[in-house]
ZAMAR-689819 format. One line per 4 residues: number of its first residue (from 0); their letters; for each residue x, y, z of C-alpha. Coordinates in pm, 1 decimal. Example, Ala and Ser with C-alpha at 12.3 -4.5 7.8 and 13.67 -1.06 7.14 Angstrom:
BEGIN
0> as> 1230.0/-450.0/780.0 | 1367.0/-106.0/714.0
! end
This chain:
BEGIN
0> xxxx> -5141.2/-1908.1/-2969.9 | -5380.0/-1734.9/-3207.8 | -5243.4/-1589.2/-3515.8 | -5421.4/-1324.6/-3639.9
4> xxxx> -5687.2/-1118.2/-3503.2 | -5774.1/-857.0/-3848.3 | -6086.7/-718.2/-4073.1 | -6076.4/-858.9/-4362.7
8> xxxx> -5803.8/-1103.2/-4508.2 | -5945.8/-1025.3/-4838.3 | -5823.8/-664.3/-4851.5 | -5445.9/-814.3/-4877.1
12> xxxx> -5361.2/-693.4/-5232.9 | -5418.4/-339.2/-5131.8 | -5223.4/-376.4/-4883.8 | -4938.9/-557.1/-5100.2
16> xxxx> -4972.4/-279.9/-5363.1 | -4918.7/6.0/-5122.3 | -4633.5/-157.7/-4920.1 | -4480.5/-192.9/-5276.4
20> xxxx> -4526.8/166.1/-5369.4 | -4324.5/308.5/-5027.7 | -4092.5/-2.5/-5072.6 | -3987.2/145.4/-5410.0
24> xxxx> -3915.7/470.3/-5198.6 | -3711.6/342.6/-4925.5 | -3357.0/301.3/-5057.8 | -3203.0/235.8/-4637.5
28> xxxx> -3423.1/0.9/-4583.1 | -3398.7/-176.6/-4913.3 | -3060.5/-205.3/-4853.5 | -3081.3/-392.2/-4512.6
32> xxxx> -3345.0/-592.3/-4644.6 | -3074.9/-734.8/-4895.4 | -2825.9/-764.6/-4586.0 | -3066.4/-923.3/-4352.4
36> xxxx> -3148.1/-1213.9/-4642.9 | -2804.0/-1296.6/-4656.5 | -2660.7/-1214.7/-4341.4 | -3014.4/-1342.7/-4097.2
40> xxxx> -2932.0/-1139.5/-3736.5 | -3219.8/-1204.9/-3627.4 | -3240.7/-1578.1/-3718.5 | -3488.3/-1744.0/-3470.6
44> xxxx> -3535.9/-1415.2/-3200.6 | -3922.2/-1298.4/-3167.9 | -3970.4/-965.2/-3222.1 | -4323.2/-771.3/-3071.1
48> xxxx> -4374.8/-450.5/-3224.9 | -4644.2/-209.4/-3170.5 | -4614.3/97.2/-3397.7 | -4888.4/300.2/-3644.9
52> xxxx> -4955.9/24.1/-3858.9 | -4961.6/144.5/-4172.4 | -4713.4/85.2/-4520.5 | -4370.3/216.5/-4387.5
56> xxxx> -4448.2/-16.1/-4083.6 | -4553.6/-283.2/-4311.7 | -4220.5/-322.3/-4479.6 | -4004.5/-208.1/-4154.6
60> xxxx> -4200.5/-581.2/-4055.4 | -4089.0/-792.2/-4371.2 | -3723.7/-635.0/-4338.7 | -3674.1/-803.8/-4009.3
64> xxxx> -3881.1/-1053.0/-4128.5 | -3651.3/-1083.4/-4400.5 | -3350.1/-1135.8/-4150.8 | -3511.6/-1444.5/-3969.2
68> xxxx> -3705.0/-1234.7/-3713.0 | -4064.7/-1415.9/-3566.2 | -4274.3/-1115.2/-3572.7 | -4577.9/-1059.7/-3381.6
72> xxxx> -4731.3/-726.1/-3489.7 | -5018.9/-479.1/-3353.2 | -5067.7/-73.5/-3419.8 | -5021.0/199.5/-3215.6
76> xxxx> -5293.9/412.5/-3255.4 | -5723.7/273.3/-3258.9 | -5711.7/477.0/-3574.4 | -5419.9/505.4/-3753.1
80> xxxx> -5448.2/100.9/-3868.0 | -5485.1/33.0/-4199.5 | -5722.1/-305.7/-4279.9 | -5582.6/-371.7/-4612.5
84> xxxx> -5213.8/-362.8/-4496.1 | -5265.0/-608.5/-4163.8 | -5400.4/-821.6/-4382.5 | -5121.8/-814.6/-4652.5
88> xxxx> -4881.5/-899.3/-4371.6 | -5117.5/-1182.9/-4265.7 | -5077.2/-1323.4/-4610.5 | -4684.4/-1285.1/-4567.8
92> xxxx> -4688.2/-1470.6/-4295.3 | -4683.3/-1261.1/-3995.6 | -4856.3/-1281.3/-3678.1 | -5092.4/-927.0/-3688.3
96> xxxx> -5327.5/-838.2/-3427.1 | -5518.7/-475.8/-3500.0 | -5812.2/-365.1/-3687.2 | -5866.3/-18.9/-3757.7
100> xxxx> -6143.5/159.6/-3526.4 | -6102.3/-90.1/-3224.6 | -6240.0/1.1/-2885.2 | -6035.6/75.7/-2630.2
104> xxxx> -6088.3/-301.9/-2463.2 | -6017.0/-440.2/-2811.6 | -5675.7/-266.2/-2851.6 | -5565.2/-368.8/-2524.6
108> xxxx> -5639.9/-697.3/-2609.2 | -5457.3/-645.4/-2914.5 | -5134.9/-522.4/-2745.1 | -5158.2/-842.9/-2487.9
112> xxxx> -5174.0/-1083.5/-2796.0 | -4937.2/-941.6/-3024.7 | -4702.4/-983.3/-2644.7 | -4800.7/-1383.9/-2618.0
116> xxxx> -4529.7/-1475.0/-2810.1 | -4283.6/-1377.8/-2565.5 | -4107.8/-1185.5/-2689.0 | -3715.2/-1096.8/-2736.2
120> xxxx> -3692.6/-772.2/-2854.7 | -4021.2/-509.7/-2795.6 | -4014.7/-223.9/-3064.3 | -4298.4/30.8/-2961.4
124> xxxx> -4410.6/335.3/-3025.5 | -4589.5/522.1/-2671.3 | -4456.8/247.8/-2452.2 | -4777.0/47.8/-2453.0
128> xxxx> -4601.9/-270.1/-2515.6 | -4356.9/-209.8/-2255.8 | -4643.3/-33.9/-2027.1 | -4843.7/-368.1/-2028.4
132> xxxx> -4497.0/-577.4/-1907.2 | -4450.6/-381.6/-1630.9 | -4815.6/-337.9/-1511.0 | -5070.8/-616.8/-1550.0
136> xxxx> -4870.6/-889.8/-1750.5 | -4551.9/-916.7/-1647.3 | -4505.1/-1279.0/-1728.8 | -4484.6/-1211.7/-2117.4
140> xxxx> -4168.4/-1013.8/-2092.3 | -4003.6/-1298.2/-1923.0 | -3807.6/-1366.1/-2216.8 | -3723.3/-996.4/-2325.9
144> xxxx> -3386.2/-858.0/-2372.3 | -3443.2/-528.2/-2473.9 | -3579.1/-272.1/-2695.5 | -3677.7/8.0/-2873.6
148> xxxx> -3848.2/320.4/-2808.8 | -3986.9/518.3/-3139.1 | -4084.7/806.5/-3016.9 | -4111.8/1115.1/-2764.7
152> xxxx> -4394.3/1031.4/-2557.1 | -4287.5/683.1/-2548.2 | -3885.1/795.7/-2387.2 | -4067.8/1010.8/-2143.0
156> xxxx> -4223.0/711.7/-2012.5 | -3943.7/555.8/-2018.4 | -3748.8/762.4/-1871.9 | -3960.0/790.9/-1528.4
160> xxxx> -3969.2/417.8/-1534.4 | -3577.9/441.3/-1512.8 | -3605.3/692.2/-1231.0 | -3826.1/490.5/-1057.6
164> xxxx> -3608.0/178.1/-1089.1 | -3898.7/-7.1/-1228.9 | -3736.6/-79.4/-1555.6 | -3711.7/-476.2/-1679.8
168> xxxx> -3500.9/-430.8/-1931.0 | -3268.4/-194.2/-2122.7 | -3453.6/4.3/-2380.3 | -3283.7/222.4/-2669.3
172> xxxx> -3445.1/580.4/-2731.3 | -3453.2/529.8/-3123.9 | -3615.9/856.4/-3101.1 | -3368.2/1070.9/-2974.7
176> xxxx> -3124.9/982.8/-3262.9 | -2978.7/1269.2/-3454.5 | -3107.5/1105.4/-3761.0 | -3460.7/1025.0/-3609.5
180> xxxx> -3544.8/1319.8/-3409.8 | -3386.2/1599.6/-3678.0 | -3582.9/1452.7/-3970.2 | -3868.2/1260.3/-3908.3
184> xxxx> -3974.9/1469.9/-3567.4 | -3910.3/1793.5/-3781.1 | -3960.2/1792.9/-4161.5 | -4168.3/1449.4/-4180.2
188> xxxx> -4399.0/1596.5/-3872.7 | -4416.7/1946.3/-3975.4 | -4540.9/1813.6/-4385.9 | -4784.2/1530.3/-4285.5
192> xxxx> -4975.9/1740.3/-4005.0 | -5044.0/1988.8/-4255.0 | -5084.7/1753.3/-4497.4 | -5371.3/1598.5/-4286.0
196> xxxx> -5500.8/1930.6/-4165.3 | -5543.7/2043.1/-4553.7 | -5667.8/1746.6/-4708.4 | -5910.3/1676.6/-4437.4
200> xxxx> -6075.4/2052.8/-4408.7 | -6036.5/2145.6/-4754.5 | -5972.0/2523.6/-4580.4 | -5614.1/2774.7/-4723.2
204> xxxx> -5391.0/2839.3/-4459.6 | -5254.8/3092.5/-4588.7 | -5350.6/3436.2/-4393.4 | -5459.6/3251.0/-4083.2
208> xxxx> -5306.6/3259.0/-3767.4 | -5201.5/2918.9/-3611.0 | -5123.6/2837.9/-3229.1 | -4855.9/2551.6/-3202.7
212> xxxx> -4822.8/2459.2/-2869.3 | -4473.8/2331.1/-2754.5 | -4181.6/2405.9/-2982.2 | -3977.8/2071.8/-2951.0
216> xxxx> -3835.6/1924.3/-3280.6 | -4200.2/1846.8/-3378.7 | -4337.8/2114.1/-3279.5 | -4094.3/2320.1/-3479.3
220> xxxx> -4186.1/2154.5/-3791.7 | -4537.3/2216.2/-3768.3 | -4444.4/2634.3/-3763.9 | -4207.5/2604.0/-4001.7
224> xxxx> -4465.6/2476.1/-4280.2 | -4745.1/2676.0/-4148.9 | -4518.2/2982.1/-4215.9 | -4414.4/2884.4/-4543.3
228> xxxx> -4788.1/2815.2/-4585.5 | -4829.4/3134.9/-4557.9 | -5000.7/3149.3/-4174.4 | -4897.1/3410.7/-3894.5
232> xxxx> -4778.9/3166.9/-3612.1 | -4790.1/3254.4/-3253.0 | -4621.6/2964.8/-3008.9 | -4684.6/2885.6/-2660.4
236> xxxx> -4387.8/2724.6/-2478.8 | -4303.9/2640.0/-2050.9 | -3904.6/2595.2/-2136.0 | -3772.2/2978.1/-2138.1
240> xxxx> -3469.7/2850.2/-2364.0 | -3699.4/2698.8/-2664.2 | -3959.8/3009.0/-2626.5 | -3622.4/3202.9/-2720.5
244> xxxx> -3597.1/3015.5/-2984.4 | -3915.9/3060.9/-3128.4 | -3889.0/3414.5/-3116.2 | -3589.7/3408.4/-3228.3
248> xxxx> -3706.1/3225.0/-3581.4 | -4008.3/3470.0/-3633.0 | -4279.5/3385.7/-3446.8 | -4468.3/3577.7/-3133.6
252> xxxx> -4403.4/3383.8/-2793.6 | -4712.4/3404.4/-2544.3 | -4914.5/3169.9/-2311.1 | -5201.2/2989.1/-2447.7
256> xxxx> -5441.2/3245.8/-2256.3 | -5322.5/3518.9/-2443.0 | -5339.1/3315.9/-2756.5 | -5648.9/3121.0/-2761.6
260> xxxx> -5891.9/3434.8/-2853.5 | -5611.2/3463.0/-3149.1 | -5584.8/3144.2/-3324.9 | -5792.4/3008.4/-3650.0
264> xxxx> -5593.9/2605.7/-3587.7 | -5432.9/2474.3/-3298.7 | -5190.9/2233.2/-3304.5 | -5052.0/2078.0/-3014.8
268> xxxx> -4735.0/1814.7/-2994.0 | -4577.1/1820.9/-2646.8 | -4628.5/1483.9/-2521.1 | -4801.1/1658.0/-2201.4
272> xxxx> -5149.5/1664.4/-2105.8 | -5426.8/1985.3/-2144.9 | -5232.6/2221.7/-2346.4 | -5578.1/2319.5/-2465.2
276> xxxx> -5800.4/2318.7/-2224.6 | -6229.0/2379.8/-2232.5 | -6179.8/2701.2/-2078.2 | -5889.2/2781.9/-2318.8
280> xxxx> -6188.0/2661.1/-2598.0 | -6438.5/2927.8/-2482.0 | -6243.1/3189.9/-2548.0 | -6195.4/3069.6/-2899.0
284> xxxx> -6339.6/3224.6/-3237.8 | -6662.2/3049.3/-3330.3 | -6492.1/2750.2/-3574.6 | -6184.5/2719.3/-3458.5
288> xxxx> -6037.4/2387.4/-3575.7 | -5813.8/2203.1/-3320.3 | -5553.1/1928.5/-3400.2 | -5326.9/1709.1/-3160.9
292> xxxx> -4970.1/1612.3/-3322.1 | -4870.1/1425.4/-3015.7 | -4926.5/1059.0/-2952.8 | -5168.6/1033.8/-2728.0
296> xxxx> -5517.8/1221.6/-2746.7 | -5499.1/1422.6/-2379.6 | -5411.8/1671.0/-2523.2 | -5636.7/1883.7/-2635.4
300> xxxx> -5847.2/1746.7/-2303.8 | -6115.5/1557.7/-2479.8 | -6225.9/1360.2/-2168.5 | -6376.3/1763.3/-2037.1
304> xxxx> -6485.2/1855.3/-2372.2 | -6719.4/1557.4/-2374.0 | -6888.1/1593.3/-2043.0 | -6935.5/2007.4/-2082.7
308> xxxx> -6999.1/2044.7/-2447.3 | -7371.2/2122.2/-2515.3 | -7437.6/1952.1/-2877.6 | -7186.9/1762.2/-3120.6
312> xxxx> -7220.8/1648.7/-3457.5 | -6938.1/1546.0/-3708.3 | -6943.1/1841.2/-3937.8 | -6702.3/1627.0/-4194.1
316> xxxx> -6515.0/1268.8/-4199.2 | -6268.6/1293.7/-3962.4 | -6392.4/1591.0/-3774.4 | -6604.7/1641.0/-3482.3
320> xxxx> -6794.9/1976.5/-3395.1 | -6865.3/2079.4/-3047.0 | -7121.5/2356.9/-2911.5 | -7004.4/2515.0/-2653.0
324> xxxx> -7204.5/2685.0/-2307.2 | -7139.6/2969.8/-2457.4 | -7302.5/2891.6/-2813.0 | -6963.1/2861.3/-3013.4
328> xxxx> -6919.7/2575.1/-3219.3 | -6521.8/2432.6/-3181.6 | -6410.5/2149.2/-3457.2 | -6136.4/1887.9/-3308.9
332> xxxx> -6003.5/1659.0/-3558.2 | -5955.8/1297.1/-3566.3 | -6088.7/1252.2/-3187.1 | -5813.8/1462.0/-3037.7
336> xxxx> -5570.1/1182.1/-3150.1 | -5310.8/1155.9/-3345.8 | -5393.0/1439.7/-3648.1 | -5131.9/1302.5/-3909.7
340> xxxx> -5195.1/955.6/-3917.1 | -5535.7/888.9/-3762.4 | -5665.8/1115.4/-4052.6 | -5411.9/1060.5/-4326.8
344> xxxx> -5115.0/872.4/-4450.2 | -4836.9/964.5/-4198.8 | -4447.4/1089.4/-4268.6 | -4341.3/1036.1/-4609.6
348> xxxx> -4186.2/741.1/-4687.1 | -3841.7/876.6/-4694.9 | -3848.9/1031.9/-4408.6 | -3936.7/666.5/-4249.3
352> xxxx> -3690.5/517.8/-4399.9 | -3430.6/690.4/-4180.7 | -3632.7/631.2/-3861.7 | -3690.6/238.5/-3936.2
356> xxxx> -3323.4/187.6/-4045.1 | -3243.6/344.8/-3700.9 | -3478.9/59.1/-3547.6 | -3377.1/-224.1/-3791.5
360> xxxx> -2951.9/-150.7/-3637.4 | -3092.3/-67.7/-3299.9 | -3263.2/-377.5/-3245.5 | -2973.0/-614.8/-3410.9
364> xxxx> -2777.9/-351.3/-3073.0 | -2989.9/-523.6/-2826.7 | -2929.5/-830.3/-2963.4 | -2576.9/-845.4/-2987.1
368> xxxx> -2505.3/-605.0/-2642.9 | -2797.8/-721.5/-2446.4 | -2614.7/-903.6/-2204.1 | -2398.6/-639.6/-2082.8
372> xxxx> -2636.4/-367.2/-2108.0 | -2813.0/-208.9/-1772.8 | -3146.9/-208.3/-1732.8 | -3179.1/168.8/-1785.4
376> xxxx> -3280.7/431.7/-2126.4 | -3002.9/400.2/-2405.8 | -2896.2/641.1/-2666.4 | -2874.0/562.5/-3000.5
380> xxxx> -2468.3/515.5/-3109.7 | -2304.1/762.0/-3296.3 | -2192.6/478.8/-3547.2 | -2553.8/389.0/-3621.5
384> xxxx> -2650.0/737.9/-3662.3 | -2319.2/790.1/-3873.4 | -2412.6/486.7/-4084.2 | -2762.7/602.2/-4145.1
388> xxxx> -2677.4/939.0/-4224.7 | -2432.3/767.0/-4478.5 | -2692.7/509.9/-4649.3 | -2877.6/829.3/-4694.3
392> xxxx> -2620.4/1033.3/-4886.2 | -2515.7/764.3/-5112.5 | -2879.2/719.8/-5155.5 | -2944.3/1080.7/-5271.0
396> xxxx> -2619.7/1063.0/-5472.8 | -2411.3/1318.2/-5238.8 | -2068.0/1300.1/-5194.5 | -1937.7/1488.8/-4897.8
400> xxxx> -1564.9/1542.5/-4760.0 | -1275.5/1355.2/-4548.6 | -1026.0/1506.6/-4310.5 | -706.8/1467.0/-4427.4
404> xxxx> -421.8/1328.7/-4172.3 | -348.7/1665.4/-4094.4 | -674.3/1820.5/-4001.8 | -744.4/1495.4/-3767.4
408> xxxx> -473.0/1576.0/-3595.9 | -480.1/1979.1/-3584.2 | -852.5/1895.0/-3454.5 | -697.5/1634.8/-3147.4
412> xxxx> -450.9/1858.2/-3064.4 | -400.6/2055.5/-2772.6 | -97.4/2229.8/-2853.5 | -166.0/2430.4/-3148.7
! end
């Protein structure tokens, strides 16, 4: 089978240099990495993995790498691939198949190489890995035991295969663990968005008002630091329980009707489709800038946009202008996809190194459980999430404390 399928081979010590830099900031993963050379789980299994490929994926790659894995790599995203680091791992070695800016035929080709290995164990991100098994190619997950699932979007999908009964092959919701979900969802979400959002308009935030649509763990993140960026944030929300919630930490509740005609950004992350509509966009102020946070770029309903809008022009890199029927110019960002990492860096590195460390013991998991597991959506184990949590801790030098005999069993008591 082929190899590689990259840019530019030459662009390798980039990549080296910047894996290097968020190696030197991701003490969990460094850790395993010295495990995994001694200790080799994954000695001989061939792992596919499709997530944003970028420097925090880069290393997550040479980790297992490190621990005998065969990897076969592609990205995630058409635009959140970065040249220079697919062709660092090519020098290391690994199989990589992803450019950045491929069509939409070239990344599906992408996503069926990176699978002719045969894989083992899948580790995606959207389910496109796992998507292309169980539609069109179901002879290259003949050999798959399991998986992992990275993030929100991709468990939903999951999660209807299970209901279905369509699901090959048990797949762990690395997503939904207590240290994935809480930190990376939340914090590492709610700073790169607005990291992306800032760097890439050059605009303050501060006395705007911002529409976050959904107020899930991501969602919650991206309010959070728009508040504290000094923004008035209104929320729309369809789960009665979370719009509580978000009225409950400060911010007005209403339906995106109400709030288009409002908002100066728009951020959506709900893993649903047409949260912001074209008829939501003509009600807009003339410039409103809209971003999508979730993973796939539906949105903020694109496809529509592009058949109504009168006139487009890119009014700066990464950022696409749109005159409406009724004159008003709207400004999406980074195609509708993807806002933090198709038009910046991603979650910080530490906030990465949580999520991967949750992948790197999830997928040794699979391997070791595989054969008694069901063929359905897995949680994360408390013990991995406990040992995680741990690494963590030690690594920010915090000590925390033990119950003593007595409190463990005042707690299991009944009797009191």
């Amino acid at each position: 089978m082929q190899k590689y399928e990259i840019r530019d081979i030459s662009l390798a010590p980039l990549g080296h240099q910047k894996i290097e830099w968020v190696k030197n900031n991701m003490p969990l993963l460094r850790g395993l990495e010295a495990e995994f050379v001694k200790n080799k789980p994954f000695e001989g299994v061939k792992i596919s993995l499709s997530v944003h490929l970028e420097a925090k994926t880069a290393y997550l790659c040479k980790v297992l790498k490190a621990g005998g894995a065969i990897m076969s790599v592609t990205g995630s995203n058409t635009l959140s691939t970065q040249d220079d680091i697919a062709a660092a791992l090519v020098e290391d070695g690994l199989m990589v198949f992803a450019y950045h800016g491929a069509t939409d035929e070239e990344y599906a080709r992408h996503i069926e190489m990176c699978l002719e290995v045969k894989p083992n164990i899948i580790i995606d991100d959207g389910g496109d890995l796992v998507g292309l098994i169980h539609g069109s190619r179901p002879d290259l997950g003949k050999e798959v035991w399991g998986g992992c699932e990275e993030t929100t979007t991709g468990v939903i999908r999951l999660k209807a295969m299970e209901r279905e009964g369509v699901l090959k092959f048990p797949m762990v919701a690395v997503n939904d663990a207590k240290c994935k979900h809480l930190f990376d969802n939340r914090y590492g979400t709610g700073q790169s968005v607005w990291d992306s959002i800032m760097r890439n308009t050059n605009l303050i935030v501060a006395s705007k008002t911002v529409v976050v649509v959904g107020y899930g763990w991501c969602s919650r993140g991206i309010a959070m630091r728009a508040a504290a960026l000094g923004a008035k944030v209104i929320v729309t929300e369809i789960d009665p329980v979370k719009a509580m919630e978000a009225n409950m930490d400060g911010f007005s509740v209403m339906p995106m009707k109400m709030a288009a005609p409002l908002g100066d950004i728009f951020v959506s992350a709900t893993g649903c489709c047409k949260t912001i509509t074209v008829d939501h966009m003509l009600t807009m102020k003339e410039g409103a800038i809209l971003a999508n946070a979730g993973h796939f770029n539906c949105e903020v309903d694109m496809a529509d946009l592009e058949a109504k809008c009168v006139e487009k022009k890119e009014t700066r890199p990464n950022i696409m202008g749109y005159k409406l029927s009724n004159g008003k110019w709207i400004n999406v960002m980074a195609e509708g996809k993807l806002v933090n990492i198709a038009a910046a860096d991603g979650h910080p590195a530490e906030i990465m190194d949580m999520s991967f460390a949750v992948q790197a013991l999830s997928a040794i998991y699979v391997k070791e459980n595989y054969k008694k597991l069901d063929n359905v959506v897995i949680d994360v184990s408390d013990e991995i999430d406990d040992q995680v949590s741990r690494r963590r801790l030690k690594a920010w030098g915090i000590e925390i404390d033990k119950l003593t005999a007595e409190q463990e069993k005042y707690l299991n008591s009944w009797n009191l």
